[in-house]
N, C-alpha and C positions, 0 to 999 in steps of 0.2 A: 646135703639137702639144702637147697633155696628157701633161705626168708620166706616168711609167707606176710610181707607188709603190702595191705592194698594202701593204694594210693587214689585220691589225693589224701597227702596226713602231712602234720604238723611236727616238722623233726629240728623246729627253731631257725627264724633267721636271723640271729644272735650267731647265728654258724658261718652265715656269706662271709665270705673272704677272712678266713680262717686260717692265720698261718700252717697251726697242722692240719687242718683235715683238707682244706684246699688241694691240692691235686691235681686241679683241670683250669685252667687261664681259659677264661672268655677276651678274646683281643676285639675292643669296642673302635666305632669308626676317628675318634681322635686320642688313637695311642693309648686309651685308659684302661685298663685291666680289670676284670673281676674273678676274684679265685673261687672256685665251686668246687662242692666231691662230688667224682665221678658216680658211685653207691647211691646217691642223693639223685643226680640227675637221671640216672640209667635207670632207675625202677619209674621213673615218671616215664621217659622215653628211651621207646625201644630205640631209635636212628639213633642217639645219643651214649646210648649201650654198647651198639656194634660198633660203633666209631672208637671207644674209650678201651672195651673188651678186645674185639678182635682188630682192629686197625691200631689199636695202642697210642690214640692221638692224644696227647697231653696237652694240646692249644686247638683252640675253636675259634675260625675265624666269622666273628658276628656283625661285619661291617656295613652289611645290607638291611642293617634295621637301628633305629634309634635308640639313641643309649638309651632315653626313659623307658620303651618297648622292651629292650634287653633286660633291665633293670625289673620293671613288672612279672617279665617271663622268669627268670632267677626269686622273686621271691615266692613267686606260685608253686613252683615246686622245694622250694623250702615248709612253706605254709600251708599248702592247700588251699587259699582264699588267693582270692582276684584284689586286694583292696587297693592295687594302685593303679588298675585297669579304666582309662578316660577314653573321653571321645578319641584325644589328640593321640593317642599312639592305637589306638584300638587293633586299628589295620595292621600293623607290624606286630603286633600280641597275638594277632590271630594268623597271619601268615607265619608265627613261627609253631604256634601249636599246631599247623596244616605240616609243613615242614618237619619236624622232629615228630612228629604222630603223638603229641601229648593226647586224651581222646576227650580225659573230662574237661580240658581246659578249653578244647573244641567247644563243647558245649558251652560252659562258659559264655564264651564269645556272643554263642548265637543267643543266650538269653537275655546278656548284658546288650546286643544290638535289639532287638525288641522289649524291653524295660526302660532303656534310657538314651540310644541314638535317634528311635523311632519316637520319644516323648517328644513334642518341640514345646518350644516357652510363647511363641511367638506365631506359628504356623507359617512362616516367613521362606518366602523360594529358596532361600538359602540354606534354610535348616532341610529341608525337605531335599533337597539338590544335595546336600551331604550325605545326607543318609539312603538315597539315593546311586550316587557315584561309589558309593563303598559298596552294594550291594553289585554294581556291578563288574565294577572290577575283581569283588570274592568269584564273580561266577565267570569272566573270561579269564582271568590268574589263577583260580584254584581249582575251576570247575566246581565250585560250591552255590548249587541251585539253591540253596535253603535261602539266602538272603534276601533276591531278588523276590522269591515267594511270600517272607514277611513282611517285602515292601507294599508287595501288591493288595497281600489281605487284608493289612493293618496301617496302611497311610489311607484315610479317608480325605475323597475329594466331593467337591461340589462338580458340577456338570462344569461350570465357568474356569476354575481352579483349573482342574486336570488337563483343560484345554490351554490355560496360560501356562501350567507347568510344559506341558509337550513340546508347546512353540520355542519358549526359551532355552531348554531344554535341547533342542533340536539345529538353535540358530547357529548361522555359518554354518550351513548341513556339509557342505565339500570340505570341508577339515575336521567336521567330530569323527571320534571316531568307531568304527563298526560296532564297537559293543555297548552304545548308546543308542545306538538304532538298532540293536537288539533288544537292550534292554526297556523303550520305549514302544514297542511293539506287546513286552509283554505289561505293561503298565497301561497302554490303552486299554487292553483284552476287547473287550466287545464295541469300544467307543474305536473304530479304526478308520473311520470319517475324520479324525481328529489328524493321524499320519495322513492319510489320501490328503486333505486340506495341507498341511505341510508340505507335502510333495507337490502338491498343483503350484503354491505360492513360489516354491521353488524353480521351478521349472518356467514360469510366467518369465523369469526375468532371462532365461537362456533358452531360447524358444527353438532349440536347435538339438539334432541327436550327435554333433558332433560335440557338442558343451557337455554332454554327460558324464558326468564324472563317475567313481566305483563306490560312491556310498550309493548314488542313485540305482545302478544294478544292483548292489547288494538287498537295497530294501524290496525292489521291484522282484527279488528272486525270495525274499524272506515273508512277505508281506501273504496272510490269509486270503486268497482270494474268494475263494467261497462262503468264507464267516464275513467275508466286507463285503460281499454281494446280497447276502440275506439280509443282511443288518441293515445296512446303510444302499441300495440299491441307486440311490440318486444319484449319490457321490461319486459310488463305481462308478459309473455309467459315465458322469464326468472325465474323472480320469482316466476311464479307456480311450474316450475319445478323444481326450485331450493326448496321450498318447500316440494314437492313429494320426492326426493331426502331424503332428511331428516327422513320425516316420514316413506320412507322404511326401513333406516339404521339404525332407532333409535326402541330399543325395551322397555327404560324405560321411555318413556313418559307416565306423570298422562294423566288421563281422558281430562282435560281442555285441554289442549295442542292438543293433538289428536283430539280433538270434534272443536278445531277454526283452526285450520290448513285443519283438512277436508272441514268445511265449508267453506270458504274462494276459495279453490279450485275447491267446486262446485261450487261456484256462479260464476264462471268462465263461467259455461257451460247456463245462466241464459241472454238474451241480451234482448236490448228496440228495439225497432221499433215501429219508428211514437210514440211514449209517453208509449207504450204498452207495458208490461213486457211479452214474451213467454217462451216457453225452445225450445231447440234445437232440430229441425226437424231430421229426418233420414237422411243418405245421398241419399235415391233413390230417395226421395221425392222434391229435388234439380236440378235432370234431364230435359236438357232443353227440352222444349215443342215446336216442330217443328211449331207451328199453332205462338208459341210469336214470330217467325221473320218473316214469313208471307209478302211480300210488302218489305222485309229489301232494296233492290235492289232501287226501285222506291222512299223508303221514306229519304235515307242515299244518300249526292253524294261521292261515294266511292270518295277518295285520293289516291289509293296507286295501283299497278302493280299488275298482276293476281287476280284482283277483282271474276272472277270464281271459281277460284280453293278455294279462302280462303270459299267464302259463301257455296261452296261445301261441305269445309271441318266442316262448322259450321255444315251444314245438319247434317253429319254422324259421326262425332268425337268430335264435341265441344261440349263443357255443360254451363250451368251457375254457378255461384261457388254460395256458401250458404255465405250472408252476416255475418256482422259481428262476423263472425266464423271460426276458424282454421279447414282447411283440410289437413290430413298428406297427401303425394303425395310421392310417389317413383319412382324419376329417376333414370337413370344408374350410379353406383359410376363409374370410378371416376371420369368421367363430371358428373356434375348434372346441367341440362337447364332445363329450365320450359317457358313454351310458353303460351300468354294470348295476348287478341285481346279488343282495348278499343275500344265504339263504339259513335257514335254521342259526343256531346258536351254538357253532365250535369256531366263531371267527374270533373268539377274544384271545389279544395278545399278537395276533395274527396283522401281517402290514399289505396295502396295495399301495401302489404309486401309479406315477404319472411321469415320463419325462417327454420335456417339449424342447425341440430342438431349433436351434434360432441361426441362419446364415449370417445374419450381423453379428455375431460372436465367435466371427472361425468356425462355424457348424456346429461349435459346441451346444449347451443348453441348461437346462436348471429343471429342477423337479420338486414336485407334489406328493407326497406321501400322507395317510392316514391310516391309524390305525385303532382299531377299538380295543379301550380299557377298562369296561365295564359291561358285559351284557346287558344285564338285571337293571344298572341307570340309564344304559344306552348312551355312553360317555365315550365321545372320540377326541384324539388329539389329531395334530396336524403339524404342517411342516412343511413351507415353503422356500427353497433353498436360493438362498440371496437377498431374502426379506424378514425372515425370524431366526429366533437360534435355532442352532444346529441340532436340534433333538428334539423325539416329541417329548412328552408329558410337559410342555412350557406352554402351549397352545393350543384351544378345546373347539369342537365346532359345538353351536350354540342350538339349542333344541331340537337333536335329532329325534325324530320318533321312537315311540320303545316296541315298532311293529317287527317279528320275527324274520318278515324276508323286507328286505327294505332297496327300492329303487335310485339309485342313485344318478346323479348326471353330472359332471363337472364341465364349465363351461369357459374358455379362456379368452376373454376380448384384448382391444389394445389397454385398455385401464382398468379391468375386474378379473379376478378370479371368483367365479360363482360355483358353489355347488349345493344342490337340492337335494332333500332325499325325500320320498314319498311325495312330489309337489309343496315341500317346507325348505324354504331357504334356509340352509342351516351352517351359511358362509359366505360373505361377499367383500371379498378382500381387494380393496382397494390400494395399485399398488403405488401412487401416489404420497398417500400419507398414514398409511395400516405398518407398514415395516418396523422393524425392533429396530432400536437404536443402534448405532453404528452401520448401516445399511441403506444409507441415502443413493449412494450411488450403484452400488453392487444391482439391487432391485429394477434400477431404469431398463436393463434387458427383458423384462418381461410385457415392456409396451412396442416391443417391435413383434411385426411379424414372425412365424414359424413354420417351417416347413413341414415337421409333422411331427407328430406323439408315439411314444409309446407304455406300453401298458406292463407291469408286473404284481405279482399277485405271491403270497409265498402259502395259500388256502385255496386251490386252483377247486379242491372238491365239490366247495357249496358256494363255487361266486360263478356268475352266470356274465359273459360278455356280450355288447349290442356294438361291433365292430369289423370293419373289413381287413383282414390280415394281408397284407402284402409278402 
């Protein structure tokens, strides 16, 4: 009958290197020896069992790991405690408890890496970048998701932070490698404007599809498109076309290049609703259905002046716009206003934008996004891309009505971005001298001309458009 010793236990390391009970030579990377019993190490690990048991090896070679790691690992299973377990060998303690299948000393690891690799003294790129790179090298070397997940739950960043962490993180993108740009994807999570922005800056200086290198398919094949569409709609919307862009201009692109660049850009055209993958409807198919407002009168209490004339105008001129999907819209240059009507109160949390497209920028363009964060205060932020930061809740529009269906107009000159809602100015951004710091020059694209707008909405049920769809 087998011992019944559970482990981890305390069998003295007054024992290590034991001229009698030793038995087993660990041969360390410079010649130095450490003698272990076999009994001792085989009830911690079964790999270490069948090796000593049925393979009958008497020498173990341990040269892929650091004597201090070696030396941790040997006394843990002597002791059952971690107490020489540091930052500096951590990774070779834990790759050999992955290794030999010690299970509690697994644990171990991952507690010791969230207690004290994930503590920083400093909160300095570097501690952060450590603990970091070890998480993700457990998870392309061991296939151990667990780390990269305590990275992501338990390293808190500021909106500015996680965006300098990604950059640097990220720089020289043609030589890091893949599993940095996986592991940065899942460290974004819903900030994916932060990669799209990395990707664009990268790409700026090889304006070419033959320049693409394989981290750049890689990400373009790894990268959410549907969570970076909802999210961030602007940005997409950038970097497709900045893509498009490319692949028109470039004639010696291989196959591969052309084949993930295309896809990528169709899957653009690809949205979820409700869990459900469709493809994108027609646009006539979008037209509103006089029978859906029905009762609008009785079942909404209007807020706002000429209650008549707007539900009139819903009648005969307004539409519903196609969710989570761009519509090109042509207004007059060189106003271009676009008028939308929010209705009842399920739009909190909910985003519309704006993107404007500018021929003096390569066809590219920049965009407008708002979003309400407050019903009850009637509190919007905003978000103009090239002139503030990258996100809302940093930027509010200033005395929106607290009316239940509210008229809106956005208006885009060569020097303002105005938008009104009910007839109340409640945004005249000037792009001159309004821009957030760092943004002097990025911003001057929005005093040229534009070819034309387009509209997305990601609450297509209760927002009402005044627009010609092309």
């Amino acid at each position: 009958m087998k011992p019944r010793i559970r482990v981890p236990a305390n069998f003295g390391k007054e024992h290590i290197n034991s001229p009698v009970h030793g038995n087993i030579k660990l041969k360390l990377k410079d010649g130095q020896e450490i003698k272990v019993n076999s009994i001792i190490m085989s009830l911690n690990s079964p790999v270490i069992d069948n090796l000593t048991s049925n393979l009958t090896q008497s020498t173990l070679e341990m040269d892929d790991f650091t004597n201090s790691a070696v030396d941790c690992f040997v006394e843990s299973m002597y002791t059952g405690d971690v107490e020489k377990l540091e930052k500096l060998n951590f990774e070779d303690v834990n790759k050999m408890a992955h290794v030999f299948k010690v299970g509690w000393l697994s644990k171990k690891c991952v507690l010791f890496y969230k207690t004290d690799i994930l503590k920083f003294e400093n909160n300095s790129y570097r501690e952060i970048e450590f603990a970091c790179e070890i998480a993700s090298r457990a998870h392309f070397h061991l296939k151990q998701k667990q780390f990269v997940s305590l990275f992501v739950k338990h390293v808190t960043f500021d909106l500015v932070s996680k965006n300098t962490f990604l950059q640097r993180y990220l720089a020289g993108f043609a030589k890091v490698p893949r599993r940095r740009i996986d592991t940065s994807l899942a460290v974004a999570s819903k900030d994916l404007n932060i990669i799209g922005n990395c990707l664009t800056a990268y790409l700026s200086s090889n304006f070419e599809c033959a320049k693409f290198d394989e981290n750049v398919l890689h990400l373009l094949q790894k990268l959410d498109v549907g969570k970076f569409r909802q999210t961030y709609p602007s940005q997409f919307m950038e970097l497709v076309n900045f893509l498009s862009e490319i692949l028109e201009e470039s004639e010696s692109a291989c196959d591969e290049v052309k084949s993930t660049i295309t896809s990528f850009i169709k899957r653009r055209r690809t949205i979820l609703v409700k869990g459900e993958e469709i493809q994108d409807t027609d646009n006539a198919n979008s037209e509103m259905q006089l029978e859906d407002f029905e009762g609008l009168e009785e079942n909404i209490d209007f807020g706002c002046k000429d209650v008549q004339s707007q539900t009139a105008n819903v009648r005969s001129v307004w539409r519903r716009p196609l969710e989570n999907q761009w519509e090109v819209i042509q207004p007059s240059p060189p106003i271009h206003s676009v008028q939308f009507i929010t209705l009842g109160e399920t739009g909190q949390q909910r985003r519309i934008g704006l993107y404007f497209r500018f021929p003096a920028d390569k066809g590219l363009g920049r965009g407008f996004e708002m979003k309400c964060e407050n019903i009850g205060t009637s509190v919007w932020s905003y978000f103009i891309s090239g002139c503030t930061n990258s996100q809302l809740k940093s930027e509010f529009l200033y005395n929106v009505p607290r009316d239940k269906v509210k008229h809106w107009t956005v208006t885009k000159t060569f020097t303002h971005l105005n938008v009104t809602c009910n007839d109340v100015t409640v945004l005249n951004f000037n792009f001159a001298t309004d821009h957030s710091t760092g943004y002097e020059n990025s911003c001057q694209i929005w005093v040229k001309n534009c070819s034309s707008v387009s509209f997305w909405t990601s609450y297509a049920e209760n927002l009402l458009l005044k627009s010609q769809v092309t």
